[in-house]
DODO-186567 format. One record per residue: residue number from 1; residue in three letters; x negated, y, z negated of N, C-alpha, C in turn. Coordinates in nm, 2 decimals, padded with zeros to 4 digits. Example, Ala and Ser with C-alpha at 12.3 -4.5 7.8 and 13.67 -1.06 7.14 Angstrom:
DODO-186567
+-----+---------+--------+--------+--------+--------+--------+--------+--------+--------+--------+
! num ! residuo !   n_xx !   n_yy !   n_zz !  ca_xx !  ca_yy !  ca_zz !   c_xx !   c_yy !   c_zz !
+-----+---------+--------+--------+--------+--------+--------+--------+--------+--------+--------+
!   1 !     ALA ! -01.32 ! -00.57 ! -00.78 ! -01.23 ! -00.45 ! -00.78 ! -01.32 ! -00.33 ! -00.78 !
!   2 !     SER ! -01.28 ! -00.22 ! -00.71 ! -01.37 ! -00.11 ! -00.71 ! -01.29 !  00.00 ! -00.79 !
+-----+---------+--------+--------+--------+--------+--------+--------+--------+--------+--------+
This chain:
DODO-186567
+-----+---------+--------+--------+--------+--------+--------+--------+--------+--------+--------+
! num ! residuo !   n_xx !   n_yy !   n_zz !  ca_xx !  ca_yy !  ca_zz !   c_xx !   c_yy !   c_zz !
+-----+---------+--------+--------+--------+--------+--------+--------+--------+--------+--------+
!   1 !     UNK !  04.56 !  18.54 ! -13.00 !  04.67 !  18.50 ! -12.92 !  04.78 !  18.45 ! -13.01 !
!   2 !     UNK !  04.72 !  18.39 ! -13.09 !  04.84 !  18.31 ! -13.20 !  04.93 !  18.40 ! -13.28 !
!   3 !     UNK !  04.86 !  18.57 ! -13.33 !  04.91 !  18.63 ! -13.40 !  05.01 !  18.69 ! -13.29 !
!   4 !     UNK !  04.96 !  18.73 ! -13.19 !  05.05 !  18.83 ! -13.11 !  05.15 !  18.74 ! -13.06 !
!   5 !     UNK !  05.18 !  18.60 ! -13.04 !  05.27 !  18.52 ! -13.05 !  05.37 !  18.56 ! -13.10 !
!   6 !     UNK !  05.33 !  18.50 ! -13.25 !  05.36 !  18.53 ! -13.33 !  05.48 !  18.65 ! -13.40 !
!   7 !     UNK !  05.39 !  18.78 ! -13.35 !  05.49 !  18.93 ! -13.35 !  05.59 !  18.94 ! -13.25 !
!   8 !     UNK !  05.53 !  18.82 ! -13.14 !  05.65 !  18.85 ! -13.01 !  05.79 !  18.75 ! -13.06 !
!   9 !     UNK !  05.79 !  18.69 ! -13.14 !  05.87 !  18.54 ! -13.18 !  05.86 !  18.46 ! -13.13 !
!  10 !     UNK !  05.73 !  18.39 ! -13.09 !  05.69 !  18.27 ! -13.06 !  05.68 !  18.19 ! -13.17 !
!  11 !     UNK !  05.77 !  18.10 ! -13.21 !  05.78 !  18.01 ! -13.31 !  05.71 !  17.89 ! -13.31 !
!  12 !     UNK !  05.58 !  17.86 ! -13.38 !  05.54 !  17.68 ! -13.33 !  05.60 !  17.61 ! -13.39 !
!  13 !     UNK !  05.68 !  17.64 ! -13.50 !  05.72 !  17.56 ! -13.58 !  05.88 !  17.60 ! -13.58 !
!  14 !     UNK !  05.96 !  17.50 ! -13.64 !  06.10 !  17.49 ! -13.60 !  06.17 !  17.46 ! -13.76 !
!  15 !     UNK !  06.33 !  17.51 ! -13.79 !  06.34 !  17.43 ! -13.93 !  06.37 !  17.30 ! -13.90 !
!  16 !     UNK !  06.37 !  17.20 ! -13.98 !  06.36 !  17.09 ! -13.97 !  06.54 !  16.98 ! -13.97 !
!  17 !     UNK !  06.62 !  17.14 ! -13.97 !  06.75 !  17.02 ! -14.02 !  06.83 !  17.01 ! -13.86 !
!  18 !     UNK !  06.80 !  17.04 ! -13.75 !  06.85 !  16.99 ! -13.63 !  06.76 !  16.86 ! -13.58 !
!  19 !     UNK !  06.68 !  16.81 ! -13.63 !  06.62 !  16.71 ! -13.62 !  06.61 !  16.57 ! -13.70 !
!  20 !     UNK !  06.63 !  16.64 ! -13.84 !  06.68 !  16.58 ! -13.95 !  06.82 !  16.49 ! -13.97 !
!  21 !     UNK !  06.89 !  16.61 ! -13.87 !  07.05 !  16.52 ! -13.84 !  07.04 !  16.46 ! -13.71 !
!  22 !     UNK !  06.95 !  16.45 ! -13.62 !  06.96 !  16.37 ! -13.51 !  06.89 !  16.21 ! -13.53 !
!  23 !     UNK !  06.79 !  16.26 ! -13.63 !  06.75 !  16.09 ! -13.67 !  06.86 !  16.07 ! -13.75 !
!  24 !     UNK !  06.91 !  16.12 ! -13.83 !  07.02 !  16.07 ! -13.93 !  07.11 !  15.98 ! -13.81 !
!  25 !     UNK !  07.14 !  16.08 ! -13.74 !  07.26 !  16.02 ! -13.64 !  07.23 !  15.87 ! -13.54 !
!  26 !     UNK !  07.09 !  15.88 ! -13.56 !  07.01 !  15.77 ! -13.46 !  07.05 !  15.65 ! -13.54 !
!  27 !     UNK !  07.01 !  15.68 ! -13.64 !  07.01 !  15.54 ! -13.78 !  07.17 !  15.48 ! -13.79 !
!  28 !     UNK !  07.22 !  15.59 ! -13.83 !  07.38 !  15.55 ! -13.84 !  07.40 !  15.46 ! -13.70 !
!  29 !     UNK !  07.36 !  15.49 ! -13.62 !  07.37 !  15.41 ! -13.46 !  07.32 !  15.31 ! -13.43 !
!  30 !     UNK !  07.22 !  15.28 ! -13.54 !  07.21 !  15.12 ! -13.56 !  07.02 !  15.15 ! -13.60 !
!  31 !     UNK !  06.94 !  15.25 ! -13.48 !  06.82 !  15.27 ! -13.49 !  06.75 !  15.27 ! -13.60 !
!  32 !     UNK !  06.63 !  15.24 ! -13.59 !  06.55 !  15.21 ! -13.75 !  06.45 !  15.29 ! -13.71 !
!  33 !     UNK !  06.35 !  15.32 ! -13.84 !  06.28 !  15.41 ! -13.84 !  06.19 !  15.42 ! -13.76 !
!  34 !     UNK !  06.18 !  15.29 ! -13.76 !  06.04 !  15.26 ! -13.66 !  06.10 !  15.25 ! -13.52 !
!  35 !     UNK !  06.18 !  15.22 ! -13.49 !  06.23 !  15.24 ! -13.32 !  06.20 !  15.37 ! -13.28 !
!  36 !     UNK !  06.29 !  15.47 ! -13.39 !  06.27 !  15.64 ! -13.35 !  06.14 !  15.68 ! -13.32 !
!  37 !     UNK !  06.03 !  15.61 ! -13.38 !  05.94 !  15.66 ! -13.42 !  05.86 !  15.60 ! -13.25 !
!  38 !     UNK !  05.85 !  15.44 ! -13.22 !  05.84 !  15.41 ! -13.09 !  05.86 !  15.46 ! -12.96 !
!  39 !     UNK !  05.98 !  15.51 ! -13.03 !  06.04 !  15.58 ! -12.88 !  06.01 !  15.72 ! -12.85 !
!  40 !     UNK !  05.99 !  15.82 ! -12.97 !  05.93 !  15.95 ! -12.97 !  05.78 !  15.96 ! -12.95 !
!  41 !     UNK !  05.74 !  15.86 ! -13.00 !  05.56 !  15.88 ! -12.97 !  05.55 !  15.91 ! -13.11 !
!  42 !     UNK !  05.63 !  15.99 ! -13.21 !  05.59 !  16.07 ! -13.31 !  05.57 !  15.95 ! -13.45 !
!  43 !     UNK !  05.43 !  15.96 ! -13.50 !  05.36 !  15.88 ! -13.60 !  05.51 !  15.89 ! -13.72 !
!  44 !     UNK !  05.52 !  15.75 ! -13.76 !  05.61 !  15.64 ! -13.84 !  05.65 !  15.74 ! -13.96 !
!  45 !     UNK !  05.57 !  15.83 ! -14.03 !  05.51 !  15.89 ! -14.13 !  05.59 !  16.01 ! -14.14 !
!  46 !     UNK !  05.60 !  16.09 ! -13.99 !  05.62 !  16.18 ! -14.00 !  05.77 !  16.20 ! -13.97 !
!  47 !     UNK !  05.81 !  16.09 ! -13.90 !  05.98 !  16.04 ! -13.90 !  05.98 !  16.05 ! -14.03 !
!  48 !     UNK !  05.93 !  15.96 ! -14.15 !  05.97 !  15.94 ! -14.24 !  05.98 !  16.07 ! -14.30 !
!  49 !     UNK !  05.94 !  16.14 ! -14.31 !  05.91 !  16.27 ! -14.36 !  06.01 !  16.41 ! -14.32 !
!  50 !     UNK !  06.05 !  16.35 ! -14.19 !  06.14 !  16.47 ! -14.15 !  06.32 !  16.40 ! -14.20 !
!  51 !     UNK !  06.32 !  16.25 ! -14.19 !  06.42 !  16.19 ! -14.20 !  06.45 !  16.24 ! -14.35 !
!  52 !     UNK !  06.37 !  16.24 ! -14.45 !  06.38 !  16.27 ! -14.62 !  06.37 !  16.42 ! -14.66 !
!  53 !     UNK !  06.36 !  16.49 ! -14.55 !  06.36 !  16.64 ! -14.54 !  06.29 !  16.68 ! -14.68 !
!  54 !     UNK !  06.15 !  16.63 ! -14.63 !  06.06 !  16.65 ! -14.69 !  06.00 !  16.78 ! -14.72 !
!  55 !     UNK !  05.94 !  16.85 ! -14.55 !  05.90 !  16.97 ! -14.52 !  06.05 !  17.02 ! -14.46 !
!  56 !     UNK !  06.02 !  17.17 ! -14.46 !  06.11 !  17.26 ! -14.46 !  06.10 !  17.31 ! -14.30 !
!  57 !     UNK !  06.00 !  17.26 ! -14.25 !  06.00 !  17.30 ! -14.07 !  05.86 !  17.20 ! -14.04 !
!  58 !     UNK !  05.86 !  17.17 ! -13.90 !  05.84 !  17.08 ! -13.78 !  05.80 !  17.14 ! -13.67 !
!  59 !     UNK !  05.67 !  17.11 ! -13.61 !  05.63 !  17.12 ! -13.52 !  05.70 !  17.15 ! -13.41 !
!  60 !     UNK !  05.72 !  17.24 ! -13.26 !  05.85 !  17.24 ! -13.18 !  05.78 !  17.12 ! -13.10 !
!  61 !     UNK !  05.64 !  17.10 ! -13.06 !  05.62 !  16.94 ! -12.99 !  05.70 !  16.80 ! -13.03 !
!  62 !     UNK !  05.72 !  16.85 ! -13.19 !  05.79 !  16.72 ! -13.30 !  05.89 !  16.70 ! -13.24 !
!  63 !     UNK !  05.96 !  16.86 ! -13.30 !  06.13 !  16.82 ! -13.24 !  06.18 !  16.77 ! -13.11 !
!  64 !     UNK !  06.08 !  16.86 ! -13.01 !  06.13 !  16.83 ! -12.89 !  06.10 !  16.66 ! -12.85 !
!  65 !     UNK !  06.02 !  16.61 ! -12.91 !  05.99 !  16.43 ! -12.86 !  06.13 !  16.36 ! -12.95 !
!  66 !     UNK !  06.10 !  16.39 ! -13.07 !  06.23 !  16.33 ! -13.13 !  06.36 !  16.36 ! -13.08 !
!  67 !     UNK !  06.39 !  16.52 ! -13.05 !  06.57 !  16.52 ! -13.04 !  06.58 !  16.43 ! -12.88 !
!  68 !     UNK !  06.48 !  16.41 ! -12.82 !  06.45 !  16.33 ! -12.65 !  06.48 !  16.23 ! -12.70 !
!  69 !     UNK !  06.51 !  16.17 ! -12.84 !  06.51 !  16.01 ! -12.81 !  06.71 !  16.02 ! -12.82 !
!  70 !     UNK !  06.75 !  15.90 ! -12.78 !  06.87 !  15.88 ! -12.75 !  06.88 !  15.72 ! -12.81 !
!  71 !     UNK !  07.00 !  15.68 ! -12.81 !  07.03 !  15.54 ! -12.89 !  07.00 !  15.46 ! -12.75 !
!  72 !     UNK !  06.99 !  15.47 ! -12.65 !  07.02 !  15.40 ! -12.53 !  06.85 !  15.35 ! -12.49 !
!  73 !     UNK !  06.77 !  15.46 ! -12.53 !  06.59 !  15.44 ! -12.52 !  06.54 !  15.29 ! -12.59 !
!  74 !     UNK !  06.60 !  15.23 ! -12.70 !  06.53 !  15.12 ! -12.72 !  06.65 !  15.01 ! -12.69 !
!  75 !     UNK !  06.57 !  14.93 ! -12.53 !  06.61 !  14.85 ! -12.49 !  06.64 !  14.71 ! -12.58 !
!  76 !     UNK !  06.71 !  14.61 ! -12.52 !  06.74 !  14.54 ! -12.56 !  06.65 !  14.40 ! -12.52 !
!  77 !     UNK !  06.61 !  14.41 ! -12.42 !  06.48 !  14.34 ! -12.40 !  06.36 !  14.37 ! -12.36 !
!  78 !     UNK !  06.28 !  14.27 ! -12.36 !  06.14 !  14.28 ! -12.33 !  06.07 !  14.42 ! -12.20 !
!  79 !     UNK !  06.15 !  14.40 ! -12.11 !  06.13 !  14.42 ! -11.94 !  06.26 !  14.46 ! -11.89 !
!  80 !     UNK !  06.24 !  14.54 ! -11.82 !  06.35 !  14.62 ! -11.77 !  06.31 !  14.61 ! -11.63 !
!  81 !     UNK !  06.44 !  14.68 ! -11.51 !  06.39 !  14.64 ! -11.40 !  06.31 !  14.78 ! -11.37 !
!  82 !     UNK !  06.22 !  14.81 ! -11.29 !  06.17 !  14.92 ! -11.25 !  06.19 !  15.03 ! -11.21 !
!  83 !     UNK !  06.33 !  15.04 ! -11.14 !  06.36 !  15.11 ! -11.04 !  06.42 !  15.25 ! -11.10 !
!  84 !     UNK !  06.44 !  15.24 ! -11.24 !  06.47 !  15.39 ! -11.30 !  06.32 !  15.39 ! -11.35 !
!  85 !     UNK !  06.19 !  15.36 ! -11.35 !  06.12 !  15.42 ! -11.38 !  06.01 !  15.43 ! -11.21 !
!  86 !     UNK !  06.06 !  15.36 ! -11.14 !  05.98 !  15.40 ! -11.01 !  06.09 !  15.59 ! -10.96 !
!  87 !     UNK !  06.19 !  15.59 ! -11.01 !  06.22 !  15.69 ! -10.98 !  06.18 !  15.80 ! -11.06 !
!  88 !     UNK !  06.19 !  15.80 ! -11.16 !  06.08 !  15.90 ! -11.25 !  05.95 !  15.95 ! -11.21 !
!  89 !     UNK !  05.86 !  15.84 ! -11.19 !  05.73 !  15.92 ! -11.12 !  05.77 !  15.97 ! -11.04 !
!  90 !     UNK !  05.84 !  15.90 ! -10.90 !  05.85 !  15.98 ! -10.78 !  05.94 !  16.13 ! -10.79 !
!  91 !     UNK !  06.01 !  16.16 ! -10.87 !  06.07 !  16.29 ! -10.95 !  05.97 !  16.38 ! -10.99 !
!  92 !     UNK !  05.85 !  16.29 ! -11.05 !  05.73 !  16.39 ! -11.12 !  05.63 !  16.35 ! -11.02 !
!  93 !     UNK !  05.61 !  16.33 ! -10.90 !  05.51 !  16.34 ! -10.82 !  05.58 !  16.44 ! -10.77 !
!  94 !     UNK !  05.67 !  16.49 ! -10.70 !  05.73 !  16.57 ! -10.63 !  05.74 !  16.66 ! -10.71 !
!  95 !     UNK !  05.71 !  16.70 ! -10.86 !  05.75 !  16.82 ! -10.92 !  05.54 !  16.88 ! -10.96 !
!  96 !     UNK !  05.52 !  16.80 ! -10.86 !  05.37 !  16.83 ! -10.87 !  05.30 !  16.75 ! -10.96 !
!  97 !     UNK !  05.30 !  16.71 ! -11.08 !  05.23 !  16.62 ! -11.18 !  05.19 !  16.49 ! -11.06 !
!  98 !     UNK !  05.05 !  16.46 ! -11.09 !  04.98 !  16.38 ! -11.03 !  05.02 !  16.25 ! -11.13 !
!  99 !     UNK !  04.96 !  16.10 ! -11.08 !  04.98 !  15.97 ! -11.17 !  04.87 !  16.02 ! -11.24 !
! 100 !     UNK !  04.76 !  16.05 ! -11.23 !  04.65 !  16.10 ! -11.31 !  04.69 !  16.14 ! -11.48 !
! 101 !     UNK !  04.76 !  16.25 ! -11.44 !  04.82 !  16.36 ! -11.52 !  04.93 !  16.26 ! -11.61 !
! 102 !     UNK !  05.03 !  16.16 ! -11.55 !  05.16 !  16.09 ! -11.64 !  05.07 !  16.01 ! -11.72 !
! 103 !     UNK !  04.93 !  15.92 ! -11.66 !  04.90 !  15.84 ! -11.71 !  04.79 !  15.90 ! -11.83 !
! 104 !     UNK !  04.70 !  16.03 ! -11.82 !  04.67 !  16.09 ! -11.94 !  04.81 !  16.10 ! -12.06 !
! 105 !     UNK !  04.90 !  16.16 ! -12.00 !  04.99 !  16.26 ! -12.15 !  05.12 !  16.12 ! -12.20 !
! 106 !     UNK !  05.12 !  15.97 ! -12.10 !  05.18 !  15.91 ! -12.17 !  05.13 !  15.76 ! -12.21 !
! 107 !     UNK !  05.00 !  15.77 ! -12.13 !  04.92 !  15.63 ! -12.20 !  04.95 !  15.51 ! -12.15 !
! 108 !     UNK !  05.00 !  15.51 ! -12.01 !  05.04 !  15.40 ! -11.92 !  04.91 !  15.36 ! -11.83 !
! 109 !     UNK !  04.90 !  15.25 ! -11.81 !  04.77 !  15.23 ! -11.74 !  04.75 !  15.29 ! -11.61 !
! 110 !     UNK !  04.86 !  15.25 ! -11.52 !  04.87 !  15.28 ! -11.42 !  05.01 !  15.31 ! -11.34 !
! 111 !     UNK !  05.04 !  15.46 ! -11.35 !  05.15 !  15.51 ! -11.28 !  05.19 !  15.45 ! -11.17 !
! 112 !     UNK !  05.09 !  15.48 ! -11.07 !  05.09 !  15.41 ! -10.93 !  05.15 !  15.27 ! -10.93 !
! 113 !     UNK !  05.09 !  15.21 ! -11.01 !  05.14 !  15.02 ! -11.01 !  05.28 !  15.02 ! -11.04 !
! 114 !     UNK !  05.36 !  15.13 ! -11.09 !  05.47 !  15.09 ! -11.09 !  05.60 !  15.05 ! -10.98 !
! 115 !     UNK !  05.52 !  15.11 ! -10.91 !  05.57 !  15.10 ! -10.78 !  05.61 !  15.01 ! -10.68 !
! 116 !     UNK !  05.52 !  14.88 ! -10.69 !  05.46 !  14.73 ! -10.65 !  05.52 !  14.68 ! -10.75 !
! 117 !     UNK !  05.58 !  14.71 ! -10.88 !  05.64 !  14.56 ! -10.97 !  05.80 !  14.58 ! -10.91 !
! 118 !     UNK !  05.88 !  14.42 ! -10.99 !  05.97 !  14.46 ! -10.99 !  06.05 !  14.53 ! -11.17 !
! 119 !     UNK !  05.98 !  14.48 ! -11.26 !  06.03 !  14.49 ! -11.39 !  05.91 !  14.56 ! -11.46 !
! 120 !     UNK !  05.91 !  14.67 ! -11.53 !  05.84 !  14.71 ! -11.66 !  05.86 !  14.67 ! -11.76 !
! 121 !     UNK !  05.76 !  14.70 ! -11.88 !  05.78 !  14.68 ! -12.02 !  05.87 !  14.79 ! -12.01 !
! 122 !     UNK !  05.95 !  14.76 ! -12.13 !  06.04 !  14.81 ! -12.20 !  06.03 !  14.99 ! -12.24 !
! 123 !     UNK !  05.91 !  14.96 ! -12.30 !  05.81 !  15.07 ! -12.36 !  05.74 !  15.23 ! -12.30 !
! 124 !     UNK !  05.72 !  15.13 ! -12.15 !  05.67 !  15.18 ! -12.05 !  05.80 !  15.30 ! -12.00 !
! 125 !     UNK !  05.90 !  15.24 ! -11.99 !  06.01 !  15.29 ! -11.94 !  06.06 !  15.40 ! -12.03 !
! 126 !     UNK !  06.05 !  15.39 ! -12.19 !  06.11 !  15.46 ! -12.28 !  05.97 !  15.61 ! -12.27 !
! 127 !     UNK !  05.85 !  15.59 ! -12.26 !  05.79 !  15.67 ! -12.23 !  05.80 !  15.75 ! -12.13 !
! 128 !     UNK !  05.81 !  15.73 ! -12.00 !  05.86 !  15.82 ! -11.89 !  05.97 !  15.91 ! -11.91 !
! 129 !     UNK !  06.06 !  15.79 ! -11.99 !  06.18 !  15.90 ! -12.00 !  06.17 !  16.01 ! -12.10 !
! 130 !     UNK !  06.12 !  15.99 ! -12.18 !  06.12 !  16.08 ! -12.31 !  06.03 !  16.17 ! -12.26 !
! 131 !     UNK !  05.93 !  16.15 ! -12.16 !  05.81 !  16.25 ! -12.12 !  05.89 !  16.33 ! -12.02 !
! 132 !     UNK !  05.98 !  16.29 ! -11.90 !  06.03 !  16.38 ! -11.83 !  06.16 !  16.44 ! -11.97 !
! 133 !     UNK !  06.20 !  16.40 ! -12.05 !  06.34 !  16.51 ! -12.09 !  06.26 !  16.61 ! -12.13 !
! 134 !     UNK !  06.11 !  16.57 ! -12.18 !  06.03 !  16.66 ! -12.26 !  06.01 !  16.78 ! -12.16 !
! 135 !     UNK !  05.98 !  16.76 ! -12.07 !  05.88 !  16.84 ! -11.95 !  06.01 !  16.95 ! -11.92 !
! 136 !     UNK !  06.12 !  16.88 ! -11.90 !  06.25 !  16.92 ! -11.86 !  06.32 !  17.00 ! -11.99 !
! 137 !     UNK !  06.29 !  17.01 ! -12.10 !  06.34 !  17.08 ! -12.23 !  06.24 !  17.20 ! -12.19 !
! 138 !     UNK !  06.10 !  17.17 ! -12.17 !  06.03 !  17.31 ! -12.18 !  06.08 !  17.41 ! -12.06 !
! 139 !     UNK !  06.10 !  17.38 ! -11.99 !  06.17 !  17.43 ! -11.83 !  06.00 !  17.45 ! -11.70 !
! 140 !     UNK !  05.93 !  17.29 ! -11.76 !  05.81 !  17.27 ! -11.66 !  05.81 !  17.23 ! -11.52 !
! 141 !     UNK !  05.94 !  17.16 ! -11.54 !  06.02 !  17.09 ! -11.37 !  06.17 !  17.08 ! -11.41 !
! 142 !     UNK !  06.22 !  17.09 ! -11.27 !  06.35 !  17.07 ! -11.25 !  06.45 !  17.00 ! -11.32 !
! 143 !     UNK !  06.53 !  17.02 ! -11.39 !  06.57 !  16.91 ! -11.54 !  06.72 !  16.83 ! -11.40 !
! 144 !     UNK !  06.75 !  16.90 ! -11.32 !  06.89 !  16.83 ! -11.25 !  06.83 !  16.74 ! -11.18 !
! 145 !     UNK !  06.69 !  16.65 ! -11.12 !  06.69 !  16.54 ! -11.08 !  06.63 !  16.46 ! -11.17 !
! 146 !     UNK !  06.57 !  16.48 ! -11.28 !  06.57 !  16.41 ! -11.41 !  06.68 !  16.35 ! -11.43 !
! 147 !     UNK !  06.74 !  16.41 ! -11.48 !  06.92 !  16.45 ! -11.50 !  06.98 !  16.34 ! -11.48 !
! 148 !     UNK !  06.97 !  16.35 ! -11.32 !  07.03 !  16.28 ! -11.19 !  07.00 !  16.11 ! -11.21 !
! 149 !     UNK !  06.91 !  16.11 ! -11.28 !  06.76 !  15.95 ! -11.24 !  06.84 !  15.87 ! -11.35 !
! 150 !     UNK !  06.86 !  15.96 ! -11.52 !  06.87 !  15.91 ! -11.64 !  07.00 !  15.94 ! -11.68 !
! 151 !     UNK !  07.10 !  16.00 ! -11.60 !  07.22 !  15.96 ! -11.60 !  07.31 !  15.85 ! -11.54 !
! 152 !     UNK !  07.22 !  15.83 ! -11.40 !  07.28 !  15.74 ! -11.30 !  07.22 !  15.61 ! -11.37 !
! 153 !     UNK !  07.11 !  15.58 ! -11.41 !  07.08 !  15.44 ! -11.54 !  07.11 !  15.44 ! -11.66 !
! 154 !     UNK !  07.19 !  15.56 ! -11.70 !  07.21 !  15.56 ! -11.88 !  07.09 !  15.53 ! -11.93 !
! 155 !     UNK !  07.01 !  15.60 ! -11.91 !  06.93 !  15.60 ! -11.99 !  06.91 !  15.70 ! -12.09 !
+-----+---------+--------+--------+--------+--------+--------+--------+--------+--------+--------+
């Protein structure tokens, strides 16, 4: 499967300098390595590594979590209020993804519970978002009420 991929131009791998200039751009904006690296999901190491254009290409899972991060993702406090991330699940309940499903692929304890608070971790919130632009870059769900959720909060 990989080869015939492959011959069709299925690329897994990506070059690394549209990624390279977007952490560049993140840093100049104040972001530090390790924020990018928090807010992408993508291991500290491997920022480090794409930021020093190290390797010559990058995973498209890489790029796509990193170019998702934005200067706006690492909050300024602790807890945020909920209500751009109670709108997110309910964006990705309706685009079919189960809490089951958010809470496997982003490591939140409990989807559902978001629902009943008034404020999330910080963290919590930077993950939803980055997991819907993600879902929404591949073209898995609808990217215009994403869109809609994380424009109307700047996020």
């Amino acid at each position: 499967m990989y080869a015939l991929g492959q011959r069709a131009g299925d690329r897994r791998m990506v070059p690394v300098g549209k990624v390279a200039n977007h952490i560049d751009m993140l840093l100049k904006s104040g972001m530090s390595k390790a924020a990018i690296s928090d807010a992408s999901g993508v291991c500290r190491t491997t920022v480090l590594d794409i930021a020093s254009r190290r390797n010559s290409r990058v995973w498209k899972s890489t790029a796509a979590s990193i170019l998702g991060v934005c200067v706006s993702d690492v909050f300024d406090s602790h807890y945020v209020p909920a209500r751009k991330a109670q709108d997110i699940v309910i964006a990705l309940n309706r685009a079919g993804y189960t809490n089951g499903y958010i809470k496997r692929h982003i490591g939140i304890s409990r989807p559902s519970g978001i629902a009943k608070e008034k404020y999330v971790v910080a963290s919590t919130m930077r993950k939803l978002a980055i997991f819907a632009r993600h879902l929404a870059a591949r073209g898995e769900i609808n990217a215009k009420p994403i869109n809609d959720i994380l424009r109307e909060y700047a996020v």
